[in-house]
C-alpha positions in Angstrom: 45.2 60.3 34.4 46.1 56.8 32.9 46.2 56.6 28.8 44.0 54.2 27.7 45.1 52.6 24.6 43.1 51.2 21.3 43.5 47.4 23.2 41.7 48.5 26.3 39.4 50.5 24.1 38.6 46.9 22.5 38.8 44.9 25.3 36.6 46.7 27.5 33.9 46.7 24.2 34.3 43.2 23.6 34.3 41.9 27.0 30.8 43.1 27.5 29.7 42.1 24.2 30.5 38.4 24.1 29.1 35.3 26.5 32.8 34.0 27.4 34.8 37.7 28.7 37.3 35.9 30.3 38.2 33.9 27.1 39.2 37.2 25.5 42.5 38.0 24.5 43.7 40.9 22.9 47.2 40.7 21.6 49.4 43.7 20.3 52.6 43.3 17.8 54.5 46.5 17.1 56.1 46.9 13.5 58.1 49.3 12.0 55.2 51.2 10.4 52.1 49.9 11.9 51.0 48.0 15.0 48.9 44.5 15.0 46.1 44.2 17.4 45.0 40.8 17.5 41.5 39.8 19.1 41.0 36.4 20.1 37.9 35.1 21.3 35.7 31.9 22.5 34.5 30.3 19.5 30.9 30.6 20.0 31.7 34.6 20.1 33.3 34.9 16.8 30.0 36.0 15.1 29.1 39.0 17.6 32.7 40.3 17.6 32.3 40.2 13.3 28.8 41.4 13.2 26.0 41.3 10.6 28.3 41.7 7.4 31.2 42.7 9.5 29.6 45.3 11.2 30.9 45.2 14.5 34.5 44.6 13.6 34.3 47.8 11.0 33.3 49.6 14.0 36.1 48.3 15.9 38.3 49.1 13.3 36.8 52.5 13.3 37.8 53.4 16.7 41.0 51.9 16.6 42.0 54.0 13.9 40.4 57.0 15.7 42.9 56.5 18.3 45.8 55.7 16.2 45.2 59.4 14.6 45.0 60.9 17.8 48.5 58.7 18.7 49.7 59.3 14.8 50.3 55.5 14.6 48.8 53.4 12.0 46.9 50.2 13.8 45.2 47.4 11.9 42.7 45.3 14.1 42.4 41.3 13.1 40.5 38.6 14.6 41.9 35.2 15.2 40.1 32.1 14.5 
């Protein structure tokens, strides 16, 4: 059975979420003590990846850190203009 990991988690969630999927681009920079995933989107999808008051995003966030527990890696989730 394949691992899926907190980007696929994200992209799969945000490709069916936004009007431009194929403009999606998830981007992942490992550090020393925590990992960068970077989520780039068309610009007219900016506001449903953040949410009403950044409620989508804090539910991104949410399960990215669920899976960094369960991985015991520290992941912080960032969305590029």
């Amino acid at each position: 059975m394949q691992k899926l990991t907190p980007e696929k988690y994200i992209e799969y969630i945000i490709k069916n979420l936004v009007n431009h999927p194929e403009e999606v681009k998830i981007n992942r920079i490992d550090g020393t003590k925590e990992t960068i995933v970077e989520i780039r989107v068309h610009q007219e999808d900016i506001g449903k990846v953040i949410g009403k008051n950044g409620s989508v995003v804090r539910a991104l966030r949410t399960i990215v850190n669920a899976v960094g527990n369960r991985e015991r890696k520290n992941y912080i989730l960032e969305v590029i203009d």
